[in-house]
C-alpha positions in Angstrom: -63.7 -13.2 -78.2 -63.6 -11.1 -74.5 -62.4 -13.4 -71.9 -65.2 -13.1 -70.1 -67.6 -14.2 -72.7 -65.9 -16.7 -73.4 -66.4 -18.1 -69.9 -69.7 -17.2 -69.9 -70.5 -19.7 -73.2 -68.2 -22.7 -71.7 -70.0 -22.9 -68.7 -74.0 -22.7 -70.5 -72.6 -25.3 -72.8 -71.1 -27.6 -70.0 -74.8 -27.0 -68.3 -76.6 -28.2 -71.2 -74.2 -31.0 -71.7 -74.9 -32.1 -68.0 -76.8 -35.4 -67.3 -78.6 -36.3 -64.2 -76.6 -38.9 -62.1 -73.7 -38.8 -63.9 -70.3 -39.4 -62.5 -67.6 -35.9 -61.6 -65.6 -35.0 -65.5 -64.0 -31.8 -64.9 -62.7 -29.3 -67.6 -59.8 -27.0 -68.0 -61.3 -23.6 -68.1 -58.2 -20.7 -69.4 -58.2 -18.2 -67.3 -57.9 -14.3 -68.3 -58.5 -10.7 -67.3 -61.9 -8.8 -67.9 -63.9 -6.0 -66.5 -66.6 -7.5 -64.3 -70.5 -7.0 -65.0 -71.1 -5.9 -61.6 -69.3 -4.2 -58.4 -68.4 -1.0 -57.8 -65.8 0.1 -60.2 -64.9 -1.3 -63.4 -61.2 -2.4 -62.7 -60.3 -5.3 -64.7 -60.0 -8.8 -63.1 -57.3 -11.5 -63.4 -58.4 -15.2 -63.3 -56.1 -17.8 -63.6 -56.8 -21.0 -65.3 -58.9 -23.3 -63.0 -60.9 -26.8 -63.4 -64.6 -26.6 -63.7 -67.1 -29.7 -63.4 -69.3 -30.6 -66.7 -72.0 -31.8 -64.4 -74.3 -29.1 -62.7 -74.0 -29.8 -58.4 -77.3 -31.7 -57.9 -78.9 -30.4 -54.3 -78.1 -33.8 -53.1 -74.7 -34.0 -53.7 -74.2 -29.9 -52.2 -76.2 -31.2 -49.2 -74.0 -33.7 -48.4 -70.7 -31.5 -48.9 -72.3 -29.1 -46.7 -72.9 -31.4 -44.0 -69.0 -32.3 -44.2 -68.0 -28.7 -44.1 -70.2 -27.2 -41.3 -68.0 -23.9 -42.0 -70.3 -23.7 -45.7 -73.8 -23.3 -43.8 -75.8 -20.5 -45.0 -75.8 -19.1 -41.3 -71.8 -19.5 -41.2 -71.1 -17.6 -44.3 -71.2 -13.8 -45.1 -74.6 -12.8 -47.0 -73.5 -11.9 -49.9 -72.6 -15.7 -50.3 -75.7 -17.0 -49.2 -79.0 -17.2 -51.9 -81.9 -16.4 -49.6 -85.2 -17.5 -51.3 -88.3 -15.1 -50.8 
């Protein structure tokens, strides 16, 4: 199975295995190289292996880490990195 897709199905099935309230278990996600969906040109990426939470971020919990991080505020960020809701 493509790298990619493979990250893609981890990370639906650690969001439907998520449960409100429920304490930080993070995951090993493997990392490898695939051509991205989007962007400009179709180079292929290289990920390396990283740690991903089983638990969605609640809007709580991001509130709260944005209020500790200032520098993560929608009007400190570049737009592409901010979700603007019409």
């Amino acid at each position: 199975m493509k790298p990619i897709f493979r990250l893609i199905l981890s990370g639906i099935s650690l969001f439907f295995l998520a449960e409100a309230h429920c304490q930080s278990n993070m995951v090993s996600i493997k990392g490898g190289s695939y051509i991205p969906l989007y962007g400009r040109d179709s180079l292929k990426v290289t990920i390396t292996d990283f740690q991903m939470d089983v638990y969605p971020v609640t809007n709580e919990a991001f509130l709260e880490f944005v209020k500790k991080k200032p520098k993560w505020q929608r009007s400190k960020i570049k737009k592409l990195f901010a979700t603007t809701i019409i």
